[in-house]
N, C-alpha and C positions, 0 to 999 in steps of 0.2 A: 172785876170791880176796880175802878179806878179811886184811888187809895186819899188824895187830895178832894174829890168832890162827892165821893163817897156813892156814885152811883156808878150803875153795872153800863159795860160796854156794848153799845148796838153797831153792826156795822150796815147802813145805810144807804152809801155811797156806791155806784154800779148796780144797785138791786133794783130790781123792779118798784115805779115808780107808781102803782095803784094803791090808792092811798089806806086799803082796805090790807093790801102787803106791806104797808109801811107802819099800819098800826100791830097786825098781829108780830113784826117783826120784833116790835118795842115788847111788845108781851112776852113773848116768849125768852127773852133777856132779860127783863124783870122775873118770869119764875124761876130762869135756871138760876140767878141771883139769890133765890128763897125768899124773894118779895113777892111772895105771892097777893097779898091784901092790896101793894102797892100797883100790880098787874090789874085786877078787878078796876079801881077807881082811874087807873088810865082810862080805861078801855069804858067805861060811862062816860067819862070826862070827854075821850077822845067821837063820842058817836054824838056828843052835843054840838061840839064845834061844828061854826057857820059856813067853813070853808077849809080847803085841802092848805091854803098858809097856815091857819089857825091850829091846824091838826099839828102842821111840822114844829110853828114854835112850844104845842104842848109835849112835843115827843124830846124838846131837847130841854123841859123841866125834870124830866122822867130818865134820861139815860145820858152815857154819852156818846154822841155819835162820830162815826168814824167812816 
């Protein structure tokens, strides 16, 4: 958990870029966080978005990526 923004770290960068592994990525760093509630409303939030940008800028309100 980064201590200054107060959200948990995803690392992103080099991973597989389906944007279906970039959401469960964010999830599964939000639970191990104990954000569990915070994981769920992603992941409704993240299956609304119009488009794979949309997706990336909601994934870096939710974590920080690295």
């Amino acid at each position: 958990m980064n201590t200054k923004t107060g959200k948990p770290k995803c690392k992103l960068v080099g991973c597989d870029g389906n944007v279906f592994s970039i959401i469960g990525s964010v999830i599964r760093s939000l639970r191990k966080a104990g954000l569990i509630e915070k994981a769920e409303e992603f992941r409704e939030k993240a299956m609304r978005q119009e488009s794979y940008d949309d997706v990336l800028i909601l994934c870096f309100e939710y974590v920080d990526v690295y």
